[in-house]
N, C-alpha and C positions, 0 to 999 in steps of 0.2 A: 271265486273270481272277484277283483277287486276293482269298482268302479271308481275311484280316484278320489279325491277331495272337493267336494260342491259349496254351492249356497242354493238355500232354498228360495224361491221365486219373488215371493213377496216381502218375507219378513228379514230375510239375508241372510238367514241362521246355516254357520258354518257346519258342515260335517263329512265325516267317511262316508263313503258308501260302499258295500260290500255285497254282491250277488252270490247266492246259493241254493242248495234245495233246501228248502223250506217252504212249509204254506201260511204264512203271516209274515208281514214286517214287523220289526222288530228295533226297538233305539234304546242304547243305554249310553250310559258315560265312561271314556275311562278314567283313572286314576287322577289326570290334568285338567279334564272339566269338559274334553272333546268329546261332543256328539259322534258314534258310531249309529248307521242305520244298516240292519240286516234283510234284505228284500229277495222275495221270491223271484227267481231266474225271471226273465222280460217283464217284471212289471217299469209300468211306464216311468218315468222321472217325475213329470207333475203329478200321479199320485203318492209319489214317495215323497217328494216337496212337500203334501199337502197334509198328510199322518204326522210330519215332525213341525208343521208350524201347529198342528191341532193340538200337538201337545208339549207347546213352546212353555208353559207355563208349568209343568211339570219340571221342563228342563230345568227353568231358572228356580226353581225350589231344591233340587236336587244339585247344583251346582252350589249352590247355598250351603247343602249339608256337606258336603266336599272340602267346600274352603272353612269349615267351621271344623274339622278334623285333622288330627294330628297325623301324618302319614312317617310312618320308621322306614328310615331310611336301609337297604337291601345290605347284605354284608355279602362279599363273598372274599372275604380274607380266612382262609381254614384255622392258621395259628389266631387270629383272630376269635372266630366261632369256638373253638375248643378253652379257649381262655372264658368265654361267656359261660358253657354248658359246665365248665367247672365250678365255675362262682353261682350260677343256679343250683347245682348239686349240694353244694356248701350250704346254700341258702337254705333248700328243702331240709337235709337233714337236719341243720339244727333247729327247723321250723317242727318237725315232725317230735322232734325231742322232747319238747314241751308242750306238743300236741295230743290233748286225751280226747280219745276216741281210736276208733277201727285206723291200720295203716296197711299202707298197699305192701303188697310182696315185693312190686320193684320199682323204680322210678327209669324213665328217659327222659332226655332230653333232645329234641329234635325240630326243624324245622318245618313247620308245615304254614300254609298258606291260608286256610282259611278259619282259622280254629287256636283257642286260646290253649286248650289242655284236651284232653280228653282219657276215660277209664274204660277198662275191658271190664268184662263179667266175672274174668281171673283175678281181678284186684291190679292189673298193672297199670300204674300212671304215667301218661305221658306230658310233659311239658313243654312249650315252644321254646325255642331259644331264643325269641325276640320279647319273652317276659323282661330279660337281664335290660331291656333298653326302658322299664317302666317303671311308674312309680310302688316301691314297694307296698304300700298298702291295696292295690291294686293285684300287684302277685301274690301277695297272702290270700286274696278273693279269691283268685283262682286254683289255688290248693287248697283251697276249702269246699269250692264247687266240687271239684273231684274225689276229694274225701270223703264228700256227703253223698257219692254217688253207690262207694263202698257198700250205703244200706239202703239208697234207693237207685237203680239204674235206669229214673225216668225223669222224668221234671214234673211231677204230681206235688199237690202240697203240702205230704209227707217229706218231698225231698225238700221245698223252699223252707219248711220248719226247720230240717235239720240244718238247712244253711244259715238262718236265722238265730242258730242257737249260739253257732261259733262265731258268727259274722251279722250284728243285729241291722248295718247299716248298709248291707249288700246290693240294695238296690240303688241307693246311689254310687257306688263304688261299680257298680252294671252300667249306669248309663255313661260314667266315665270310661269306662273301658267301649264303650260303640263310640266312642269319639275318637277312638286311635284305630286306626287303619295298619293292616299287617302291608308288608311289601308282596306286591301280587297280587293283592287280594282287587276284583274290582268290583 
């Protein structure tokens, strides 16, 4: 149940408010910088007012990392998408071709919302198709993450070795990629 669009009391700070079962409030951001607040069925308004000015300062730090992030933009053109996952496909293989070490049994490419890549325990890798919209030294990071996953499927420091072997500069090539935001993701 959706209580409509407010301002909170004192400090004026805009937001959703959204009633449900739930036993905490709850405020995040979406994608545009607006406060959602999630509140348990009848709690009052000036308590919910007073949890999101209490953590005004939050807000404005976290609105901070928002507008300091790159957000890609959503596709939904199919001839489009199939043009992308072809030229990613193109990309892996001849990335793989030159690539020594372990190779997965299969590659996909796919859309997924929260997540860059990810490996099964089978060896199969899968790829977002919103890599095709990044800087390629960045998508070779992430066929490398999942390559290296081949001999470790954990994030132990066996595995950041073997990512370190192919990819020595990974961790800045990491914080650039938390800078770009998938479509959907909030």
């Amino acid at each position: 149940m959706t209580g409509g669009s407010r301002l909170t009391s004192n400090l004026k700070i805009p937001y959703t408010l959204s009633f449900g079962r739930r036993k905490r409030l709850k405020i995040m951001l979406d994608p545009d910088g607006n406060v959602i607040a999630y509140a348990p069925m009848r709690t009052a308004i000036k308590e919910i007012d007073h949890f999101i000015e209490l953590h005004s300062e939050w807000i404005e730090k976290q609105k901070k990392k928002l507008l300091s992030k790159t957000i890609l933009k959503r596709s939904d053109d199919p001839k489009e998408n199939r043009r992308k996952a072809e030229e990613l496909k193109t990309w892996a293989s001849a990335f793989l071709s030159e690539y020594e070490g372990k190779k997965p049994n299969r590659i996909t490419i796919r859309v997924m919302s929260s997540r860059w890549g990810s490996c099964s325990s089978t060896g199969h890798i899968s790829l977002n198709l919103y890599l095709a919209d990044i800087d390629e030294h960045l998508r070779e990071y992430v066929l490398i993450h999942e390559l290296s996953h081949l001999y470790q499927m954990n994030h132990s420091s066996l595995f950041w070795n073997k990512v370190s072997e192919k990819c020595p500069d990974y961790m800045e090539r990491r914080r650039a990629l938390r800078r770009i935001m998938l479509p959907g993701k909030t």
